[in-house]
Every structure is written in structure tokens, then in C-alpha cells.
ROSE-4610 file (N, C-alpha, C; in Angstrom, 1 decimal, always signed):
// ROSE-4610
residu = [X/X/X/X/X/X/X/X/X/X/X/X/X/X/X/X/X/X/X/X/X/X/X/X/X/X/X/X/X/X/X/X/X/X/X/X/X/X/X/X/X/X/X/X/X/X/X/X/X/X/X/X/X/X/X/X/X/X/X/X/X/X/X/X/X/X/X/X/X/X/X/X/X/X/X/X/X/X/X/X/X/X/X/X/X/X/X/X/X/X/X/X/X/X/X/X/X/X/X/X/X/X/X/X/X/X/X/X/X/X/X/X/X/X/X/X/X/X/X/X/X/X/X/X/X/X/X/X/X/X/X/X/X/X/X/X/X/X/X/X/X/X/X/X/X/X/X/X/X/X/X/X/X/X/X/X/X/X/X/X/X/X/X/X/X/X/X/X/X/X/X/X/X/X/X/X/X/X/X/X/X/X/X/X/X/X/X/X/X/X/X/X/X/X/X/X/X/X/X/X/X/X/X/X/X/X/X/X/X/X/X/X/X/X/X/X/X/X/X/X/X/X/X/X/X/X/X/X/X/X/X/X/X/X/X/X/X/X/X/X/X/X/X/X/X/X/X/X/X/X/X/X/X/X/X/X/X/X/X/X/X/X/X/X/X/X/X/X/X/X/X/X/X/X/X/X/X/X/X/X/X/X/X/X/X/X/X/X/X/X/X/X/X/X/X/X/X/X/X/X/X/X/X/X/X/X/X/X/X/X/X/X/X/X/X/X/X/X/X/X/X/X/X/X/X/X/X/X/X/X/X/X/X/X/X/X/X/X/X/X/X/X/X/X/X/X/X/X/X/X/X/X/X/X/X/X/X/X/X/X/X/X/X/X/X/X/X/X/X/X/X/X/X/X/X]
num = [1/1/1/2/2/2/3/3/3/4/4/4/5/5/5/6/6/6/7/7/7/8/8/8/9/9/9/10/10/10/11/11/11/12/12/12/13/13/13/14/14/14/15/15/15/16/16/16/17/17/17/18/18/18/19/19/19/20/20/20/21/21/21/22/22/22/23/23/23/24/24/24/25/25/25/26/26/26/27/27/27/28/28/28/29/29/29/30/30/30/31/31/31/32/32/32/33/33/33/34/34/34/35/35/35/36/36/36/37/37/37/38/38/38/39/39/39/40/40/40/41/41/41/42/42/42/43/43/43/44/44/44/45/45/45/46/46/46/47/47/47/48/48/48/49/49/49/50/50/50/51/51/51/52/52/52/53/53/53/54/54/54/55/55/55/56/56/56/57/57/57/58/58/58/59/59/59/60/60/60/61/61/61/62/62/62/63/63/63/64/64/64/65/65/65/66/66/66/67/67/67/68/68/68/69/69/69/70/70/70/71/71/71/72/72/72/73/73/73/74/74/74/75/75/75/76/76/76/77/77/77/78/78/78/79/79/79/80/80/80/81/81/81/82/82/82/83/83/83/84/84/84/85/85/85/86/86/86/87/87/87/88/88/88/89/89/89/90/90/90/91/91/91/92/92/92/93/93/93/94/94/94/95/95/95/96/96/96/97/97/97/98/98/98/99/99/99/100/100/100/101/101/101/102/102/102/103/103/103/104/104/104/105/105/105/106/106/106/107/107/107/108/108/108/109/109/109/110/110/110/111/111/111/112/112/112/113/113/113/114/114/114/115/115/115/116/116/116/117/117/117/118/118/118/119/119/119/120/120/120/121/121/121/122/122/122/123/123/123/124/124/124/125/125/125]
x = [+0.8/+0.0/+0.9/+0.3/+1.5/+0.9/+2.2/+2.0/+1.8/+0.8/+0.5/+1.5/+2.0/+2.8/+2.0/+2.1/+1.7/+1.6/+2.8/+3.2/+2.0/+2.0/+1.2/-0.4/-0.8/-2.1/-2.4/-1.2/-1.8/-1.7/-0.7/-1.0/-2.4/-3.0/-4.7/-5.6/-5.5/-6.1/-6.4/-4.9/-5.1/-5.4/-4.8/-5.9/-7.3/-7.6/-9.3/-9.5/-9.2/-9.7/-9.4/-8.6/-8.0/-9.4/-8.7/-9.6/-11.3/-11.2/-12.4/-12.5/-13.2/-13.7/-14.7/-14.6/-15.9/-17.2/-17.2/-17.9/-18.8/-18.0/-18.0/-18.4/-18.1/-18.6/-20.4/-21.0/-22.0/-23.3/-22.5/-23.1/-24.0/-25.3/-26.0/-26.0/-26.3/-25.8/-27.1/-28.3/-29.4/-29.7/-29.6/-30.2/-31.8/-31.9/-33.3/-33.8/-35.7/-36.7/-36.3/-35.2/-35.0/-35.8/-37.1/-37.3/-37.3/-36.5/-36.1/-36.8/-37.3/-37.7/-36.7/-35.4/-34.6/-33.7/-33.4/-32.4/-30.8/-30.7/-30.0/-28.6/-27.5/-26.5/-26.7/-26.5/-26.6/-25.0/-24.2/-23.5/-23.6/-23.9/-23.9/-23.9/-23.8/-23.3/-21.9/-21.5/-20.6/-20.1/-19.4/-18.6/-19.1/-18.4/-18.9/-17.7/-18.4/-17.5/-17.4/-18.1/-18.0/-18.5/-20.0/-20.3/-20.8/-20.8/-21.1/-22.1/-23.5/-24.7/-24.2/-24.3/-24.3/-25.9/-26.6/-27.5/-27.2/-27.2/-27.5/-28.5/-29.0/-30.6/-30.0/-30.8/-30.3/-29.5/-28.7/-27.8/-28.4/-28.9/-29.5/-28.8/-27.7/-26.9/-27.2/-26.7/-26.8/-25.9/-24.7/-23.7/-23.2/-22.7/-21.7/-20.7/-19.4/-18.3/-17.9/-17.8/-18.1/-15.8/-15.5/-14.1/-13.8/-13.3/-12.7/-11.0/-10.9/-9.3/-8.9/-7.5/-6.8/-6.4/-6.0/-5.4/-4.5/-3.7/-2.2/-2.8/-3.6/-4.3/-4.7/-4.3/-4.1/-5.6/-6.1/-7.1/-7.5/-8.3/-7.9/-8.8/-9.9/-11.5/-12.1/-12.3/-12.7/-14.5/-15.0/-16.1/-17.2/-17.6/-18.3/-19.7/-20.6/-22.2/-23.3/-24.3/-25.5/-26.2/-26.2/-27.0/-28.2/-28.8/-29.5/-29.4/-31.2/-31.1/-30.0/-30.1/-29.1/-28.1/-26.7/-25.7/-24.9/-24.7/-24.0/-23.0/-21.7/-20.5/-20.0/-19.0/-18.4/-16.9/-17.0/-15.6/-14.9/-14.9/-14.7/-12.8/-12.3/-11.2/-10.7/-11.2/-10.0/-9.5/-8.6/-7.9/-8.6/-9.2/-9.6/-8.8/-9.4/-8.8/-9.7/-9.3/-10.8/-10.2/-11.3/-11.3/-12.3/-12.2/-12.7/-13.9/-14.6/-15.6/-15.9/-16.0/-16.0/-17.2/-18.2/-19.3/-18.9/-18.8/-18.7/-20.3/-20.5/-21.2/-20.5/-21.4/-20.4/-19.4/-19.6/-18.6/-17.5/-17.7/-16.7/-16.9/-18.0/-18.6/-18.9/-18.1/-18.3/-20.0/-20.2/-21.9/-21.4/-20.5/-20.9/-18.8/-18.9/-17.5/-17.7/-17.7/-17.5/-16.7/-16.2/-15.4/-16.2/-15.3/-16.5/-15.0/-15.5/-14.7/-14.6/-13.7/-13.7/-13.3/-14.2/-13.4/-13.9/-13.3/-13.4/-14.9/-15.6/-16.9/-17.0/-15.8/-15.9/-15.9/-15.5/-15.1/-16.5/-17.4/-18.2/-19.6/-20.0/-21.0/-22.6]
y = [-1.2/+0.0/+1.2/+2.2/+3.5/+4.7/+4.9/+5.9/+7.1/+8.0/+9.3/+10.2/+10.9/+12.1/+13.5/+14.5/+15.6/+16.5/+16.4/+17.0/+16.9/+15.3/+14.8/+14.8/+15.1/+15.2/+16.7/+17.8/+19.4/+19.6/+18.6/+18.8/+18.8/+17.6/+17.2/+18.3/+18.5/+19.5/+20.8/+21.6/+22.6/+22.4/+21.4/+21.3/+21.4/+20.5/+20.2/+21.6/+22.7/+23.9/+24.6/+24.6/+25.4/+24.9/+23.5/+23.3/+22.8/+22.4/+21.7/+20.4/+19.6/+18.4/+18.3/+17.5/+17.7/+17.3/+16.3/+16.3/+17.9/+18.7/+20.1/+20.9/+20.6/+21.9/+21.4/+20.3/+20.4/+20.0/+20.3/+19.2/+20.2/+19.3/+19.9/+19.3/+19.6/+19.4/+19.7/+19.0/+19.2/+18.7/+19.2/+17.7/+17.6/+16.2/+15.4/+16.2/+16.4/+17.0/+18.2/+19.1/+20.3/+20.6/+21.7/+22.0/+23.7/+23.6/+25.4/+25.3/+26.8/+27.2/+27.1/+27.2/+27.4/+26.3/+24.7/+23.9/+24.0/+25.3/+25.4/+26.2/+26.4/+27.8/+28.2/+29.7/+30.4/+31.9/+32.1/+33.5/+34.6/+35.8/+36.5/+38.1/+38.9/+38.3/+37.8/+37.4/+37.0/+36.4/+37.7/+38.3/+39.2/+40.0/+41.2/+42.3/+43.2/+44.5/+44.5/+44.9/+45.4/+44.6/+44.0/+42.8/+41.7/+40.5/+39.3/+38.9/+38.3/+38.1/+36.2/+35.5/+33.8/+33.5/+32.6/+32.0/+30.4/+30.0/+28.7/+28.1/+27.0/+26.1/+25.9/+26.0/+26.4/+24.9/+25.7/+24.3/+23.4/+24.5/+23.9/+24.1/+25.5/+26.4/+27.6/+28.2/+29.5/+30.4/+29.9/+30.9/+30.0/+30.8/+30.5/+31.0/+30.2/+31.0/+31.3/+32.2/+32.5/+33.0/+32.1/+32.5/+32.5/+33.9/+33.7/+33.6/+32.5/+32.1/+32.0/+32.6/+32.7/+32.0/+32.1/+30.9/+29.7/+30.5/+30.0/+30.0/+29.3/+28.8/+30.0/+31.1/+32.2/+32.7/+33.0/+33.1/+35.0/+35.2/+36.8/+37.4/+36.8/+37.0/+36.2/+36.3/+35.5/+36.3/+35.8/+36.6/+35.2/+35.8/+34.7/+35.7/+35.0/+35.5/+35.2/+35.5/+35.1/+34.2/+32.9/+32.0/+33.1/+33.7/+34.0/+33.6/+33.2/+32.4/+33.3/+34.2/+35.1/+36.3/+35.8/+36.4/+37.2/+38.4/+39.6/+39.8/+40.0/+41.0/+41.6/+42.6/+43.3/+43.2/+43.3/+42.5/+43.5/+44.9/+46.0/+46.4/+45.5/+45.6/+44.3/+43.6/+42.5/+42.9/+42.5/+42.8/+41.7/+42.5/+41.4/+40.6/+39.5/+38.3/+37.3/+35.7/+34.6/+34.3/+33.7/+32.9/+31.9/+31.2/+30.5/+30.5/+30.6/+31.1/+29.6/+29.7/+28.1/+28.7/+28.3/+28.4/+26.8/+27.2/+26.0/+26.7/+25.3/+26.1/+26.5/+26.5/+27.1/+26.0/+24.7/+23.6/+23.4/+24.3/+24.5/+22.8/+22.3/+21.3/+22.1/+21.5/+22.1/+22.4/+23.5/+23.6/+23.5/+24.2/+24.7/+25.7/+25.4/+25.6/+26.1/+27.2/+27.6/+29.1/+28.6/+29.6/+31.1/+32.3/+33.7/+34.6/+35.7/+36.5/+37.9/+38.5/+39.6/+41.0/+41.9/+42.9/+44.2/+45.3/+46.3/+47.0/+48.0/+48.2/+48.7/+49.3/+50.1/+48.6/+47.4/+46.5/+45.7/+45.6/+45.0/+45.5/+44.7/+44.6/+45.1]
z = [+0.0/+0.0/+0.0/-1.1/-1.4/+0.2/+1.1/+2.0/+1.3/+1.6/+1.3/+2.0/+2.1/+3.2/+2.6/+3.9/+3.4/+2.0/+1.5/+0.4/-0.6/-0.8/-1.4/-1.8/+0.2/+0.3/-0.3/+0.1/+0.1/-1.6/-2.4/-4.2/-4.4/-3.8/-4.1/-4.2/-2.6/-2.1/-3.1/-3.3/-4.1/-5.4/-6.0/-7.2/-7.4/-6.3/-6.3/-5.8/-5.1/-4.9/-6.3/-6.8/-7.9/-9.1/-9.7/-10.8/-10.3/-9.4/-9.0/-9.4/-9.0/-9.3/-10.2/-11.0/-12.3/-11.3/-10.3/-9.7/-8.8/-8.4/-8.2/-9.0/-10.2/-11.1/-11.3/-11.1/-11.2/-10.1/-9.2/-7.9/-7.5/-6.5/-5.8/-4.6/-3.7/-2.2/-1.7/-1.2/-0.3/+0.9/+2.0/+3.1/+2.6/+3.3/+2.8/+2.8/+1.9/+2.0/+1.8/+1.4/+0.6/-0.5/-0.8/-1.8/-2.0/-3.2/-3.5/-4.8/-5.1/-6.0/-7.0/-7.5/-8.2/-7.8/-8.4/-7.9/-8.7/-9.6/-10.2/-9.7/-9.0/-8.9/-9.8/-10.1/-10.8/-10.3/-11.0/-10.8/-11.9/-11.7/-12.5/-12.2/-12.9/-14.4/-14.7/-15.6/-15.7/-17.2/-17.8/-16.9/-16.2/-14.6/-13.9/-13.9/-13.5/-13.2/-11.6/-10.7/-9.8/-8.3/-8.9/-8.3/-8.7/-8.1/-8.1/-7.6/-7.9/-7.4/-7.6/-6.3/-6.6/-5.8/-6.9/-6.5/-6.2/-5.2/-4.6/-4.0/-4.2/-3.6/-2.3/-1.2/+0.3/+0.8/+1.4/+1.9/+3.1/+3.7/+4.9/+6.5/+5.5/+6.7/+7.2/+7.8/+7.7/+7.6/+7.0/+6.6/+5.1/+4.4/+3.0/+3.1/+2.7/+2.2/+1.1/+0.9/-0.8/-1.4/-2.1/-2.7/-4.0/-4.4/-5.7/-6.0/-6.4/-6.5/-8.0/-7.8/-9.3/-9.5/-11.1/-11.5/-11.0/-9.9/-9.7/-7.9/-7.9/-6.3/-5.8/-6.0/-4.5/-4.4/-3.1/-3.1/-2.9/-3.9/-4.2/-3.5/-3.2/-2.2/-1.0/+0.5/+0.9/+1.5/+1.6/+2.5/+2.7/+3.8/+5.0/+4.9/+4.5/+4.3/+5.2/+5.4/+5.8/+5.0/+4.5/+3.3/+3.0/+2.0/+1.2/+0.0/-0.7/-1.6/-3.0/-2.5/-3.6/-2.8/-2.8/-1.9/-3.1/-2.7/-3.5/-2.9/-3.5/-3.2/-4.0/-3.4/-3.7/-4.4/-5.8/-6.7/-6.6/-6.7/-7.0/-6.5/-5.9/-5.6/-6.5/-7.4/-7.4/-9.0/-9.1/-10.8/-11.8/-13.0/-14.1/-14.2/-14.5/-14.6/-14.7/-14.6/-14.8/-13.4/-12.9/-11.5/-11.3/-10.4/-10.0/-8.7/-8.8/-7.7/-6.9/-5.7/-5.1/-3.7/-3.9/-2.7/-1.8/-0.4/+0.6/+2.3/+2.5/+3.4/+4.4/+5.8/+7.0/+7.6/+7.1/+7.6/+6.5/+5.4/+4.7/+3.2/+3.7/+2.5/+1.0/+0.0/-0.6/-1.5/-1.8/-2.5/-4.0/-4.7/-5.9/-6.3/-7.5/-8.1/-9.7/-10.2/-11.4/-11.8/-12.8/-13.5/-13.9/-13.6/-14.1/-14.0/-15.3/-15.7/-15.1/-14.8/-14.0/-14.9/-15.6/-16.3/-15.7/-16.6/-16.3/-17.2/-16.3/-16.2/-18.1/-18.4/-19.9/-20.9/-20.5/-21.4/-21.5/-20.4/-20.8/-21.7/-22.5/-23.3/-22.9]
């Protein structure tokens, strides 16, 4: 049996934070007997300028952590929310660029992982 050592485990790790798990990019996460009007995540727009609206079907928490990470792992946004079926922030400080947006609830399980473009307000359409 191949021993794991650290090194090893924290490669996984940040990949699966970085790229996500295909499993991740499309998962839904409900405890039993969840029903939401909308079972779909949703971020938008996206691309955005300034802010970020993420819709998720309720976790069944009451906090989200909402992160957008660059290409090269670093994590350029963290912010800790109230679960609302539709949580807004504030992009307005981060440099255009593509990221990775990763919704976890308050136990840090992951909800929801998809890619969204970050430009400047004159560039978008």
C-alpha cells in the first residue's frame, strides 16, 4: 500500500480547490426533503464589473463562504455571508482576470465551483 505524506495530500487539495472536481462543477448538495424554487446555482453576471450576485438552492446552513481564486491557487476574495437564496459581493477591488468562484457552506462542505470572468466596467457589453 502507497503511503500518502503531506506533500502529497496538500497537491490534491489545491488542485481540487484550484480546478475543481468535475464532480463540483456540477453538484447539488441538499439535506433530505429540501425543496427550492430554483435547484440550479446560478453567478452572474458573468462576466462582472463590480459585483457578483451567486444564486444557490439552500444548503440547509446558515452561513456561505463564498471564494474567488486565481489561477495560480491564490485566493484573491474570501467573504463569509448570511445563506440568502441570492448572496451579492463586492468584486470592486479585485484585478480582471478569470477565477474561480467556489461556494462551501459554514462547515466549509463544498456547495458549488464555477469559473467567471472579472473585467473592467468600460469592457463590458
Amino acid at each position: 500500500m502507497k503511503q500518502l505524506n503531506f506533500q502529497t495530500i496538500a497537491k490534491a487539495v489545491l488542485m481540487t480547490l484550484v480546478l475543481g472536481s468535475p464532480a463540483l462543477m456540477s453538484a447539488q448538495i441538499f439535506p433530505i426533503g429540501t425543496i427550492t424554487s430554483n435547484s440550479t446555482p446560478h453567478a452572474y453576471p458573468n462576466p462582472f464589473t463590480t459585483q457578483l450576485s451567486v444564486e444557490v438552492p439552500n444548503p440547509g446552513t446558515a452561513l456561505c463562504r463564498i471564494y474567488l481564486v486565481r489561477s495560480n491557487g491564490v485566493i484573491a476574495q474570501s467573504e463569509t455571508v448570511p445563506y440568502a437564496q441570492i448572496m451579492t459581493i463586492n468584486t470592486s477591488t479585485l484585478n480582471d482576470g478569470t477565477y474561480v468562484l467556489q461556494v462551501y457552506d459554514e462547515f466549509m462542505e463544498p456547495l458549488w465551483t464555477k469559473k467567471v470572468v472579472k473585467v473592467r466596467a468600460s469592457l463590458r457589453h
